[in-house]
KEDRENSE-392034 format. One record per atom (N, C-alpha, C): residue in three letters; y, x, z. Coordinates in steps of 0.02 Angstrom, whole numbers, padded with zeros to 5 digits, always signed. Layout:
N
ALAYXZ ...
//
This chain:
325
UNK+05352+04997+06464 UNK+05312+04938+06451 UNK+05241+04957+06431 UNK+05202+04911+06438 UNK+05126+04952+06441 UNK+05104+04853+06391 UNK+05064+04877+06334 UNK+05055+04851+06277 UNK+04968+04852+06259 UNK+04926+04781+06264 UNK+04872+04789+06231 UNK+04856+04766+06185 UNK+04829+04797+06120 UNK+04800+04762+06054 UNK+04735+04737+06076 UNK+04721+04672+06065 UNK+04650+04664+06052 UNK+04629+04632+05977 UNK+04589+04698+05949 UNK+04554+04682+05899 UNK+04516+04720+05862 UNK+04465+04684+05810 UNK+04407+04740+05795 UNK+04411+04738+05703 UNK+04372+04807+05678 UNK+04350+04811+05628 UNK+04301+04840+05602 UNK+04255+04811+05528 UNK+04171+04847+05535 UNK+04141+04824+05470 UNK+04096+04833+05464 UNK+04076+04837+05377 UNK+04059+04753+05390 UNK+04055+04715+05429 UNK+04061+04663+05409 UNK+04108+04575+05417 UNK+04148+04633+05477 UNK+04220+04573+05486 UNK+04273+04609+05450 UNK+04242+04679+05415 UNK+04323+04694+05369 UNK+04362+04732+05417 UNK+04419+04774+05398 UNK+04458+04803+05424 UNK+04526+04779+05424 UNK+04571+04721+05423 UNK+04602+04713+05399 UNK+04636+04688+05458 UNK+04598+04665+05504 UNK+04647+04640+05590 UNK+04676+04713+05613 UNK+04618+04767+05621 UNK+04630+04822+05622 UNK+04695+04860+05581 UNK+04713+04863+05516 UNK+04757+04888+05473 UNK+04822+04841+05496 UNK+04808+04787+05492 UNK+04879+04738+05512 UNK+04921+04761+05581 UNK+04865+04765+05622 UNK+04886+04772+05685 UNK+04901+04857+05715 UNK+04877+04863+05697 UNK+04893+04956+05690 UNK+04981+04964+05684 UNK+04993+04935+05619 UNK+05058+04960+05599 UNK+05117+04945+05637 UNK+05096+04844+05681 UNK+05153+04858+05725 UNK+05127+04883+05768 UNK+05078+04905+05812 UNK+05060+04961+05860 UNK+05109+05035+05840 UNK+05111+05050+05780 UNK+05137+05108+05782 UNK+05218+05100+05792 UNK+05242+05044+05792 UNK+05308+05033+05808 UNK+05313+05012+05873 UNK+05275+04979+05907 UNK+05264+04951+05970 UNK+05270+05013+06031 UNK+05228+05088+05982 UNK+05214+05122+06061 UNK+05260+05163+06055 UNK+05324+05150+06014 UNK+05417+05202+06036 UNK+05421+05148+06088 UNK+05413+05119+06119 UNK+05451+05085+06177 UNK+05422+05088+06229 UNK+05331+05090+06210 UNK+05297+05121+06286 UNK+05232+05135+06279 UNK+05188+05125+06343 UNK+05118+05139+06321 UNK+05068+05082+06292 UNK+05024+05112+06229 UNK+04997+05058+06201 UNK+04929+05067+06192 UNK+04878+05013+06217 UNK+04806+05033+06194 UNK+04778+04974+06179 UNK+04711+05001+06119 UNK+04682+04940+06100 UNK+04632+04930+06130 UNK+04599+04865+06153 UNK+04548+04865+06166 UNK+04485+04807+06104 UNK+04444+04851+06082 UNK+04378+04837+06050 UNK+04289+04818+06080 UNK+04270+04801+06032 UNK+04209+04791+06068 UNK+04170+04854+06044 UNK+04123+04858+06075 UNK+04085+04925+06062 UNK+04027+04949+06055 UNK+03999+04885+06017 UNK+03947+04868+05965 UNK+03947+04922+05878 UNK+03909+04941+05886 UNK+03878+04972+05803 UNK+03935+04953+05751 UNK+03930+04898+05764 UNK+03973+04851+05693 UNK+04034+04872+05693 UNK+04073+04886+05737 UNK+04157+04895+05759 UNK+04156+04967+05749 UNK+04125+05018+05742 UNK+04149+05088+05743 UNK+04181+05096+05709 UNK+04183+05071+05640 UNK+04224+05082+05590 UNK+04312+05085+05610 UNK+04325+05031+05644 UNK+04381+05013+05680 UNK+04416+05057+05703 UNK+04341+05055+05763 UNK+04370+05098+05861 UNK+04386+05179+05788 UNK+04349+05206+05741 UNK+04366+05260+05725 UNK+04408+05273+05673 UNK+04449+05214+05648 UNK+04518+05218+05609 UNK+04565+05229+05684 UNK+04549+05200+05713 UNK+04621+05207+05768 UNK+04616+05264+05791 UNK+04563+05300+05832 UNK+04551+05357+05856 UNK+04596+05396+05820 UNK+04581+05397+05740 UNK+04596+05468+05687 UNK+04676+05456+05681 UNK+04708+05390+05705 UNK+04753+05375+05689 UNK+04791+05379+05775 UNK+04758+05411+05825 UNK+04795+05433+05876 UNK+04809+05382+05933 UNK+04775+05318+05912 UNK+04777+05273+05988 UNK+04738+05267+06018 UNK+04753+05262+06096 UNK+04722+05260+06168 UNK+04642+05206+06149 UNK+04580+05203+06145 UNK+04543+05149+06127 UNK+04484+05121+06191 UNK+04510+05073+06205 UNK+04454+05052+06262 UNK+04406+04991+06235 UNK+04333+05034+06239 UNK+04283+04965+06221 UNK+04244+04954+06263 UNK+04222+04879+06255 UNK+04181+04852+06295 UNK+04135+04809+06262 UNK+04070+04793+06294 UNK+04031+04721+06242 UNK+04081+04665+06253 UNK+04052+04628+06237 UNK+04068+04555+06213 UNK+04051+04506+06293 UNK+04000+04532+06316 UNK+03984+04484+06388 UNK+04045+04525+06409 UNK+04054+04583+06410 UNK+04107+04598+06486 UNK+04171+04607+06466 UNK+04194+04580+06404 UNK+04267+04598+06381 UNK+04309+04556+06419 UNK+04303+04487+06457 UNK+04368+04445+06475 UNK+04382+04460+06520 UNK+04306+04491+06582 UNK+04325+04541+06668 UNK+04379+04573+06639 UNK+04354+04647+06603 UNK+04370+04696+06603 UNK+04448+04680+06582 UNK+04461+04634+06523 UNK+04530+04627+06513 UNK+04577+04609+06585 UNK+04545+04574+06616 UNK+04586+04541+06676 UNK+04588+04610+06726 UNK+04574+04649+06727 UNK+04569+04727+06761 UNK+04625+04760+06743 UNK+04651+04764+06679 UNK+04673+04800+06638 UNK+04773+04769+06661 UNK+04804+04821+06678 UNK+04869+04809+06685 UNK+04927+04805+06626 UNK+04963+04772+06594 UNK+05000+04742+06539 UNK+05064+04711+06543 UNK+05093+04718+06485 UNK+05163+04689+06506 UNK+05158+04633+06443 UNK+05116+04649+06384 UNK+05104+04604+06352 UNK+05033+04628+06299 UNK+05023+04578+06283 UNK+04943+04572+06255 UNK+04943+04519+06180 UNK+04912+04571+06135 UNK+04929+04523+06086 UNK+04854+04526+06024 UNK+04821+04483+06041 UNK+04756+04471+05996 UNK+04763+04463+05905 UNK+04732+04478+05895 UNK+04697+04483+05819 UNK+04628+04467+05798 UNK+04608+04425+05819 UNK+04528+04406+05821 UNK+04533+04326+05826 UNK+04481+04310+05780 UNK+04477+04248+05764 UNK+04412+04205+05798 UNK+04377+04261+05838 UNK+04335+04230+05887 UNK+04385+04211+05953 UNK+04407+04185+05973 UNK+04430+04157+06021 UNK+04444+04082+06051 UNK+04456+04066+06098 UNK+04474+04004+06112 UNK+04521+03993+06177 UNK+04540+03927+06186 UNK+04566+03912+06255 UNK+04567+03946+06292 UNK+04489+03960+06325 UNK+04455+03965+06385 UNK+04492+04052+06407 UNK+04457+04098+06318 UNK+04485+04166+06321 UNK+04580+04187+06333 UNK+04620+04151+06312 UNK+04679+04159+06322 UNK+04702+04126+06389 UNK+04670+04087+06412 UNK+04688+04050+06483 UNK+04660+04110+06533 UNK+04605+04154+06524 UNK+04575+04207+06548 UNK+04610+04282+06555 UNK+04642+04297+06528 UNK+04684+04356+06492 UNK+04750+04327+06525 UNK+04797+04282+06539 UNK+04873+04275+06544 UNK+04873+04300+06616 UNK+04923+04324+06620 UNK+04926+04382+06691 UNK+05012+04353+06714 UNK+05023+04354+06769 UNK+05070+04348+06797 UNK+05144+04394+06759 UNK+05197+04380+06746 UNK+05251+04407+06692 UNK+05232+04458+06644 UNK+05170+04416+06616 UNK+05143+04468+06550 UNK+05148+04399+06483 UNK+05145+04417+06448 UNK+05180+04389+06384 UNK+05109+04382+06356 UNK+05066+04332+06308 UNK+05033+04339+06252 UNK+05041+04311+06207 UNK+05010+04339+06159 UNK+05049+04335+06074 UNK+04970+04347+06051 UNK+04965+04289+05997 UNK+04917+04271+05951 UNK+04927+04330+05872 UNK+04893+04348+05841 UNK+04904+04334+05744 UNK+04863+04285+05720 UNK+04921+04244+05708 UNK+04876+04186+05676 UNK+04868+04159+05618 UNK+04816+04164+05560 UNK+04821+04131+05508 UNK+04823+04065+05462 UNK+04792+04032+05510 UNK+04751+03967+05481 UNK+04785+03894+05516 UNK+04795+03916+05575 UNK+04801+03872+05640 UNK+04769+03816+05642 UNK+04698+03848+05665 UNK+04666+03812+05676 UNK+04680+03770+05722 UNK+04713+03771+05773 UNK+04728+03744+05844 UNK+04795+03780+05863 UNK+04838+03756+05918 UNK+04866+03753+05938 UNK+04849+03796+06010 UNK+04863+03863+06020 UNK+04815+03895+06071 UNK+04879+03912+06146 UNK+04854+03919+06194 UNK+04908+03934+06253 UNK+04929+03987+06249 UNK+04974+04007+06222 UNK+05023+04080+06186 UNK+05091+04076+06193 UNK+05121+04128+06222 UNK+05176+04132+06204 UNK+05219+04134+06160 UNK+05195+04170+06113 UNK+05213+04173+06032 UNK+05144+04200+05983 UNK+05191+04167+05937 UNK+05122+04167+05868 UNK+05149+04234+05829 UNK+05105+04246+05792 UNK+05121+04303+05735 UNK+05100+04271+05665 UNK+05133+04234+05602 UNK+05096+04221+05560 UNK+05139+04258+05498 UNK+05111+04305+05482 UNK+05159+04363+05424 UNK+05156+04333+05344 UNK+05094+04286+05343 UNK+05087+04267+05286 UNK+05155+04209+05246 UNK+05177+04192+05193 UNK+05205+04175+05156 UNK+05200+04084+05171 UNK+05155+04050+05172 UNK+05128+04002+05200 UNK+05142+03971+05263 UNK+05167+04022+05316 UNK+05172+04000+05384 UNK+05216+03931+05393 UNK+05261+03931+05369 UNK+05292+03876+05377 UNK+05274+03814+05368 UNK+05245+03811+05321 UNK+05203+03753+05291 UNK+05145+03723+05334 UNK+05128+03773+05405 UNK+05071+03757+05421 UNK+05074+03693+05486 UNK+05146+03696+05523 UNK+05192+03636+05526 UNK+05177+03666+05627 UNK+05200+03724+05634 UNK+05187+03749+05704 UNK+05210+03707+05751 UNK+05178+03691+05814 UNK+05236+03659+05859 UNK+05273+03729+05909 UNK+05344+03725+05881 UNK+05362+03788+05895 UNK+05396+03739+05964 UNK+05427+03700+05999 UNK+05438+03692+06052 UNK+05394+03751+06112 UNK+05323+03726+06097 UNK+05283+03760+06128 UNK+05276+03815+06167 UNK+05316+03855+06118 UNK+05289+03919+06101 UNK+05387+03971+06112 UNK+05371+04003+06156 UNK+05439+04055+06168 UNK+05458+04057+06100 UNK+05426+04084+06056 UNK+05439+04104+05988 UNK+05378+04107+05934 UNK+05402+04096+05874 UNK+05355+04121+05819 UNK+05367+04125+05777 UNK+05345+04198+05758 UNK+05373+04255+05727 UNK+05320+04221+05634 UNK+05364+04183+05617 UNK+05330+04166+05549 UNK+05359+04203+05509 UNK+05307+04211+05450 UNK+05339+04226+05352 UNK+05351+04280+05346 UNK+05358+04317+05287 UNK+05355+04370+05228 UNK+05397+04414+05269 UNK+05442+04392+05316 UNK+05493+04448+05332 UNK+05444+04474+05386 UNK+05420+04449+05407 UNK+05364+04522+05456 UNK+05318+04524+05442 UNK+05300+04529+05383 UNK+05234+04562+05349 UNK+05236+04670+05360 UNK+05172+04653+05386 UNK+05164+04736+05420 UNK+05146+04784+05360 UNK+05203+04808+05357 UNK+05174+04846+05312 UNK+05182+04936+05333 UNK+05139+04979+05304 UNK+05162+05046+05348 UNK+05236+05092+05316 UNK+05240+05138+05321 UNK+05290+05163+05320 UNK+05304+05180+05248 UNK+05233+05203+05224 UNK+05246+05244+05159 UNK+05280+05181+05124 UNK+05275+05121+05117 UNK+05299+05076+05073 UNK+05373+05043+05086 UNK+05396+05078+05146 UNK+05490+05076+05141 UNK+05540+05113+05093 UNK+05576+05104+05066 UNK+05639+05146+05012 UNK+05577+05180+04941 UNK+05541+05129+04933 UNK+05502+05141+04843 UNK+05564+05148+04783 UNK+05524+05187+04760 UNK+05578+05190+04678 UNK+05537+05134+04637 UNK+05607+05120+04610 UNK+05588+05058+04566 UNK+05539+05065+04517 UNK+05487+05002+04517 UNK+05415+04995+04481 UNK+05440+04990+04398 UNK+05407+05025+04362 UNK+05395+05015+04281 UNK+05363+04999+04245 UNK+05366+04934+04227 UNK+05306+04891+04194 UNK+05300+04928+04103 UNK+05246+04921+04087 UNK+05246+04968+04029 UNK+05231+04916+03988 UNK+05230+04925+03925 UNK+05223+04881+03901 UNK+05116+04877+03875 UNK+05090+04909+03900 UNK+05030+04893+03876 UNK+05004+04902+03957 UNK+04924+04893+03989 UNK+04890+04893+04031 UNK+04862+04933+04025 UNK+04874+05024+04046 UNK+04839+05048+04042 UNK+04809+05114+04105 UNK+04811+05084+04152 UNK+04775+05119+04228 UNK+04769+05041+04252 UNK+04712+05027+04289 UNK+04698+04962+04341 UNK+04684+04987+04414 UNK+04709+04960+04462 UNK+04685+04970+04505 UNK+04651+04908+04545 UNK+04584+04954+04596 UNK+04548+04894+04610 UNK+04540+04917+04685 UNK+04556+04869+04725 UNK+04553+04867+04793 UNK+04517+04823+04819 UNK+04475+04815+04874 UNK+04460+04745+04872 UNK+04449+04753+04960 UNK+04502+04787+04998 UNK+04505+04793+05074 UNK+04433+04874+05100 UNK+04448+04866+05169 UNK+04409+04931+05189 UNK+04344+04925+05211 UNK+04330+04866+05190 UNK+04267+04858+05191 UNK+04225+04808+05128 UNK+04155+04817+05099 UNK+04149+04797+05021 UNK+04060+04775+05054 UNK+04030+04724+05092 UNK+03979+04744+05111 UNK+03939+04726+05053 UNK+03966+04665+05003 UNK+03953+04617+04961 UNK+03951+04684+04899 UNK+03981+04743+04893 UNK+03996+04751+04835 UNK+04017+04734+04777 UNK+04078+04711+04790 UNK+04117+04670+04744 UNK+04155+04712+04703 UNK+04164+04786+04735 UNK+04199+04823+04674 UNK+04167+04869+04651 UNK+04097+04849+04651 UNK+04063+04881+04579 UNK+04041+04841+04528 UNK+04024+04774+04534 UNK+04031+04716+04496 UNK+04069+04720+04477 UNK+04161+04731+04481 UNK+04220+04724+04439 UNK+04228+04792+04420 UNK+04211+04834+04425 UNK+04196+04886+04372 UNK+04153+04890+04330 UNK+04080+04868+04344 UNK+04038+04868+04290 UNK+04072+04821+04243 UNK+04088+04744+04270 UNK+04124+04710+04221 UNK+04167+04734+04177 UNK+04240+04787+04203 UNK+04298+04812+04193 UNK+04269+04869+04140 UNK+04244+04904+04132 UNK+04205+04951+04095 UNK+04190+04919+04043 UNK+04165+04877+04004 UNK+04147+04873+03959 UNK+04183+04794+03922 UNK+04247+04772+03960 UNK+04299+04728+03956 UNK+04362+04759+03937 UNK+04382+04818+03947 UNK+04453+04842+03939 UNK+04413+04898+03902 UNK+04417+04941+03860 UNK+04385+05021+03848 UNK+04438+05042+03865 UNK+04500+05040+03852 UNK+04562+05092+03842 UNK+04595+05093+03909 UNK+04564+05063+03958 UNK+04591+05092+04028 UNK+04572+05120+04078 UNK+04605+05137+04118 UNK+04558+05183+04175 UNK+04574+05145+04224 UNK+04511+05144+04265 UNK+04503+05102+04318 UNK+04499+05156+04384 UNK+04547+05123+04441 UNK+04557+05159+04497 UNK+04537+05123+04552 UNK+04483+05148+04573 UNK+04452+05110+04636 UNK+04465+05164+04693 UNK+04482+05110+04734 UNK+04469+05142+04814 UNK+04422+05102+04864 UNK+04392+05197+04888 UNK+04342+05165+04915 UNK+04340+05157+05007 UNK+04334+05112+05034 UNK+04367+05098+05122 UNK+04314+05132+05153 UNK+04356+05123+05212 UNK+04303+05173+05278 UNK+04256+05131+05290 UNK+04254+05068+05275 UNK+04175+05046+05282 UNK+04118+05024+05218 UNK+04138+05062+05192 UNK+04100+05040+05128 UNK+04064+05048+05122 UNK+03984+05007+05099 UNK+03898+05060+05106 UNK+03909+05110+05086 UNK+03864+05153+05117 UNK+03855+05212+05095 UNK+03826+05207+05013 UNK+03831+05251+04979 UNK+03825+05270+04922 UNK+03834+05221+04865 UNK+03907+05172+04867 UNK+03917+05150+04842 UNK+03970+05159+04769 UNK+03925+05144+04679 UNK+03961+05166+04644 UNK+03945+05240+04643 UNK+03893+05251+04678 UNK+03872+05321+04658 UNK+03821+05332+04565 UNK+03809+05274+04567 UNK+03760+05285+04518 UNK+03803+05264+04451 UNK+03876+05261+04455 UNK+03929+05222+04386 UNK+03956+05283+04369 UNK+03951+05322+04302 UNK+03969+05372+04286 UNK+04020+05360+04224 UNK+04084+05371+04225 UNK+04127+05367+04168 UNK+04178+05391+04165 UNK+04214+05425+04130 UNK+04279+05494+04112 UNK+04343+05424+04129 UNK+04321+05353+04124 UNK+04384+05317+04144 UNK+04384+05275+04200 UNK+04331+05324+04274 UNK+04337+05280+04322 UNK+04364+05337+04378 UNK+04405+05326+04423 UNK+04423+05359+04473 UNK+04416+05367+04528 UNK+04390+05386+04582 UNK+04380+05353+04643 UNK+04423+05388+04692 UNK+04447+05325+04762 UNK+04480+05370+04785 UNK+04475+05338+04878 UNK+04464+05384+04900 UNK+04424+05366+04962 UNK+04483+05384+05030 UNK+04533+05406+05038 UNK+04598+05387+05073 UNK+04680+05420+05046 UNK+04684+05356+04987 UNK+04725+05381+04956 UNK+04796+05356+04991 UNK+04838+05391+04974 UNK+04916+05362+04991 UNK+04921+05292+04937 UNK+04903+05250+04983 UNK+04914+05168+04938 UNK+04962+05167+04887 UNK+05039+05190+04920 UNK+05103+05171+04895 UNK+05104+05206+04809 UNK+05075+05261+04806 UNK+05066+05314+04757 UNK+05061+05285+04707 UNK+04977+05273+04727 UNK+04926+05236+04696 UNK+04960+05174+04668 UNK+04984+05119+04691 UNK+04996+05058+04689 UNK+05061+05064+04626 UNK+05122+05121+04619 UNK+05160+05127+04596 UNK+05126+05136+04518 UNK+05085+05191+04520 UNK+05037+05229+04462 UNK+04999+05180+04439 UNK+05002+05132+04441 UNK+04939+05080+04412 UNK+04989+05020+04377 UNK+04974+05005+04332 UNK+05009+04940+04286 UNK+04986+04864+04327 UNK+04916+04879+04344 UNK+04898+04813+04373 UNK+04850+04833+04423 UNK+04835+04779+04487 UNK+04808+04782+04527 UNK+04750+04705+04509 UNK+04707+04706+04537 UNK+04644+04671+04563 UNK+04616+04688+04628 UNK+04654+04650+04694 UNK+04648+04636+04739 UNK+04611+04594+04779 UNK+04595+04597+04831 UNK+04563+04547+04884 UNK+04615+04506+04898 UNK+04614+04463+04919 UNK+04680+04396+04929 UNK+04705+04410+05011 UNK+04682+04457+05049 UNK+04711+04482+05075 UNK+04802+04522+05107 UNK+04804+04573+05180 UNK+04861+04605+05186 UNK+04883+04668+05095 UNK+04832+04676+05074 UNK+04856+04707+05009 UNK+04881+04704+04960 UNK+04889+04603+04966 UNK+04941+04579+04917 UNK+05004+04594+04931 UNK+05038+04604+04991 UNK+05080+04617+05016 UNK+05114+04691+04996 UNK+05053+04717+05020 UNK+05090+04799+04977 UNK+05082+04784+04910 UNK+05058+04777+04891 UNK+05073+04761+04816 UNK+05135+04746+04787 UNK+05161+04696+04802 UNK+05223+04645+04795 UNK+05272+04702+04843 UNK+05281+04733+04869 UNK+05332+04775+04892 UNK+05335+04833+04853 UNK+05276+04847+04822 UNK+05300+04903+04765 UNK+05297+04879+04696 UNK+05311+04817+04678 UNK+05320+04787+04626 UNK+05264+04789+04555 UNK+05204+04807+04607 UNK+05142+04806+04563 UNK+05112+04721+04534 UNK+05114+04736+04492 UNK+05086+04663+04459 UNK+05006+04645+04487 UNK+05002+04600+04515 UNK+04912+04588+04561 UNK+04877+04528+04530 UNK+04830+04531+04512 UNK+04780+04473+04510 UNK+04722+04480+04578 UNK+04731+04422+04604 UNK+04692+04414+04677 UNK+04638+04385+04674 UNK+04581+04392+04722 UNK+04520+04367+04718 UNK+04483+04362+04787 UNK+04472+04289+04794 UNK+04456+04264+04871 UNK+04394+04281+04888 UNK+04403+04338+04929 UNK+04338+04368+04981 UNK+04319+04329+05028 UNK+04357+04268+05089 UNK+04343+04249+05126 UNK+04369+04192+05111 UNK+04352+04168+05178 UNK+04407+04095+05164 UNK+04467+04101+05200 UNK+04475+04137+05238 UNK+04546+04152+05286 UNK+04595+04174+05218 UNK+04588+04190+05180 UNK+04643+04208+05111 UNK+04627+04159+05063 UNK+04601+04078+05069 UNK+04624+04041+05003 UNK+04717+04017+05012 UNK+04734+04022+05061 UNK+04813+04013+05082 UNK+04827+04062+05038 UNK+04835+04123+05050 UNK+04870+04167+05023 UNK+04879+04170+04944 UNK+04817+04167+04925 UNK+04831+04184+04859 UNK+04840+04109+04833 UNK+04837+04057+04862 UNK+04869+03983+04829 UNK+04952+03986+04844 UNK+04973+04025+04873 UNK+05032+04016+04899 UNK+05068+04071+04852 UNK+05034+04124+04834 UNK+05066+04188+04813 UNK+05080+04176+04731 UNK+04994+04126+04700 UNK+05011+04093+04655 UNK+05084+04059+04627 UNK+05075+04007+04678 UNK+05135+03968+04671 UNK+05201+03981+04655 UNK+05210+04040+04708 UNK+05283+04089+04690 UNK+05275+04121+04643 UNK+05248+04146+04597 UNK+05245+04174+04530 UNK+05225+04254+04527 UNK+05191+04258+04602 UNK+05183+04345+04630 UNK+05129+04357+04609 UNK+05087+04321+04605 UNK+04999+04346+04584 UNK+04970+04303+04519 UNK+04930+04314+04496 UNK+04868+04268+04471 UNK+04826+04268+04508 UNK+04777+04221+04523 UNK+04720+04209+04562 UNK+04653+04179+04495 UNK+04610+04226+04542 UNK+04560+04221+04487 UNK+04472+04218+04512 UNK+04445+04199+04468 UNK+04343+04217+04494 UNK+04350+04289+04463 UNK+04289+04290+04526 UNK+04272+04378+04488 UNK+04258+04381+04414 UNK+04212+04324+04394 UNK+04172+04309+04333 UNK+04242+04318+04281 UNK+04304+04302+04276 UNK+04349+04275+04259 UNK+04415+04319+04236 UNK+04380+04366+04261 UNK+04444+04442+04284 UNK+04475+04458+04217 UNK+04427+04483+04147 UNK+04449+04514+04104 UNK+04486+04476+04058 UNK+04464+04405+04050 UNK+04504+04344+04041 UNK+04577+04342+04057 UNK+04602+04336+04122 UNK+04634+04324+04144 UNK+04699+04402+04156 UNK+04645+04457+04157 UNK+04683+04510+04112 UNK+04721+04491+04044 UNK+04686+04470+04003 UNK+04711+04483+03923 UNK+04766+04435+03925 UNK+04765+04389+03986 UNK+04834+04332+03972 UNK+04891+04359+04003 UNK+04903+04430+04050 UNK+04971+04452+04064 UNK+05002+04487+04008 UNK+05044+04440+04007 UNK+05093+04474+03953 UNK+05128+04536+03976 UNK+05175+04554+03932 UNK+05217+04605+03977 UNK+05276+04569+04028 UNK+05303+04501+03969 UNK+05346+04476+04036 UNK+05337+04436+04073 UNK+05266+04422+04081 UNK+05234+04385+04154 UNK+05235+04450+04198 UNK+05220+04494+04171 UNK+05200+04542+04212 UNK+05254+04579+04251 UNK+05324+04594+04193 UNK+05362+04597+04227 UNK+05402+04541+04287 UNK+05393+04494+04258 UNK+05400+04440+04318 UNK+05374+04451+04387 UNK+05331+04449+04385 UNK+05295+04447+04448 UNK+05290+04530+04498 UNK+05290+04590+04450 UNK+05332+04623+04497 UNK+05405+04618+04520 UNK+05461+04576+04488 UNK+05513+04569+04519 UNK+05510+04513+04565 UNK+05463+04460+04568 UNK+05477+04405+04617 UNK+05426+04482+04683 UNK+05391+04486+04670 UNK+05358+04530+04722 UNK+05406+04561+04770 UNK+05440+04607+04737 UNK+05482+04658+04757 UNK+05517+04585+04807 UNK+05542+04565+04779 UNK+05608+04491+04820 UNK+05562+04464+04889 UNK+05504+04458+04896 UNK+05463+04418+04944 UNK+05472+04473+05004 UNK+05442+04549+05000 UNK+05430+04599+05040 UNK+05476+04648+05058 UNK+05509+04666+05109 UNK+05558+04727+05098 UNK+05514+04795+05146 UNK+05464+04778+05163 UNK+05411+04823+05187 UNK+05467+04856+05275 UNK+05508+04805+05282 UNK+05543+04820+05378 UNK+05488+04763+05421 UNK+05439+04737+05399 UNK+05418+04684+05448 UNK+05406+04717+05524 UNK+05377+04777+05518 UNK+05346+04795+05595 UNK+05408+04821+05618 UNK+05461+04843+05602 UNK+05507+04868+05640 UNK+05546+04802+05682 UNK+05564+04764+05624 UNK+05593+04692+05654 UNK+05544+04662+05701 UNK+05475+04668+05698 UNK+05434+04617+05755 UNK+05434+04662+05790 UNK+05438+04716+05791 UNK+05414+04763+05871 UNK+05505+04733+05912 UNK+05547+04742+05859 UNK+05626+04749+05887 UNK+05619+04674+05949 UNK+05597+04625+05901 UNK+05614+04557+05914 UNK+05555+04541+05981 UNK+05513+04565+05972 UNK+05456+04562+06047 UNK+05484+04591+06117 UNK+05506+04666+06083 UNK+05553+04694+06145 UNK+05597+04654+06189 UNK+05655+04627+06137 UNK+05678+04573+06162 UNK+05652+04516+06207 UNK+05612+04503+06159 UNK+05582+04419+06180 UNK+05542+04426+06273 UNK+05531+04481+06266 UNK+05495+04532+06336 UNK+05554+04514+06378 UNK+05594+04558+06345 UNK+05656+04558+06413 UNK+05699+04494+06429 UNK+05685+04479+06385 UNK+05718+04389+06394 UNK+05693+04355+06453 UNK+05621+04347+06437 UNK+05572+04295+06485 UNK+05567+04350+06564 UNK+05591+04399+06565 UNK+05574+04420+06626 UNK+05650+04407+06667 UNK+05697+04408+06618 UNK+05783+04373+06647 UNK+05772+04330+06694 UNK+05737+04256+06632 UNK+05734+04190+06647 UNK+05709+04161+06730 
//
């Protein structure tokens, strides 16, 4: 079977279509050949050069010649991650017994797809017309997560807060996590703050914050990290997700608007706090220990970190089905 990703990442759409889609790519290409195709503009290198380092086939093109070139391109199925799209582009791309498959967050529309991808917690609620649609692959059970975060040893909530970790996705163009460190620094004294810093992050960012209780860590093993930390302060983002599978306690904070779902929803279930940046150290001093333990055990219950194995399993299928029919 021959498999295309389309999607991009860059210091200023974020890396996060990229990271999502990667992971079932890496389950996708045990069954056959798989390549992404990107655009290949300045802005996207960040992307086209996570995948590279990470060993997939990468074809780019601009933006005028991406819908030819896609229609050139031979496939058995095609599955987008980009929120620039429309009608016109998916009516452009569907190829004779080739399959396409959306990730979709928001639903905005109702698009000509074979199947949807919506991993978020929310999906159901968003009221799909699944007649439509071969299939769609909604909710928490195929949330992509990578490998390191399958068979975790159980999380230990301590009873005081004392390592934070601060993530805020792989790209920061806003600098938002040096604001919550400068904040965090002189709001907590007695903890150490663990920032990681993404492949697209300005250059020399947090170079000028000097302190024996800040850490930086520029491609760390997440799962490690995420275990080693009492609390997280997250982007409302795919990182709530790992979070909640290693039973890290998260307070979330809305970078875009594509994540006010998430973290209203993650709220609700008792997995996160959601918070303003302005608001953070506040909203620190109110986790108790058994909120805190709470919410890493509802976490752990939402995620079992098999999502990409089950969606690659269930696409395979869904492939060989429609070519029966």
């Amino acid at each position: 079977m021959k498999f295309i990703i389309r999607a991009d990442g860059g210091k200023k759409t974020g890396m996060g279509h990229i990271m999502r889609s990667s992971v079932l790519a890496e389950a996708l290409r045990k069954y056959g050949e798989l390549s992404y195709v990107c655009l290949n503009g300045e802005e996207y290198q960040a992307g086209r050069q996570y995948l590279k380092e990470n060993f997939f086939d990468v074809l780019s093109f601009s933006e005028e010649e991406l819908l030819n070139r896609l229609q050139d391109i031979d496939y058995d199925c095609i599955i987008v991650d980009d929120y620039k799209v429309d009608k016109i582009f998916f009516e452009g791309i569907k190829k004779k017994n080739a399959l396409v498959g959306y990730f979709d967050d928001n639903k905005v529309e109702e698009y000509p797809v074979d199947f949807i991808i919506n991993q978020n917690p929310y999906a159901e609620d968003l009221g799909y017309d699944k007649v439509r649609y071969l299939k769609t692959f909604l909710g928490s059970q195929y949330a992509l997560l990578r490998k390191e975060f399958r068979n975790l040893p159980p999380f230990f909530v301590r009873e005081e807060i004392k390592d934070l970790l601060i993530t805020v996705g792989g790209s920061d163009i806003n600098k938002v996590s040096e604001r919550i460190v400068i904040q965090l620094l002189d709001a907590i004294p007695e903890t150490m703050l663990h920032v990681v810093i993404g492949p697209a992050f300005p250059k020399g960012i947090m170079e000028d914050i000097c302190s024996p209780r800040l850490k930086k860590y520029y491609n760390p093993k997440m799962s490690e990290l995420m275990l080693n930390c009492d609390l997280a302060v997250s982007s409302s983002g795919s990182t709530l997700y790992e979070l909640a599978a290693c039973g890290t306690p998260a307070i979330g904070i809305v970078l875009a608007e594509n994540q006010l779902r998430s973290a209203k929803k993650l709220k609700e279930l008792g997995i996160i706090e959601s918070t303003e940046i302005e608001n953070i150290p506040e909203t620190i001093a109110k986790l108790t220990y058994e909120r805190r333990a709470e919410m890493s055990s509802k976490g752990r219950q939402l995620v079992d970190a098999l999502g990409a194995e089950r969606l690659a399993k269930e696409l395979i299928a869904l492939i060989k089905t429609s070519r029966s029919v």
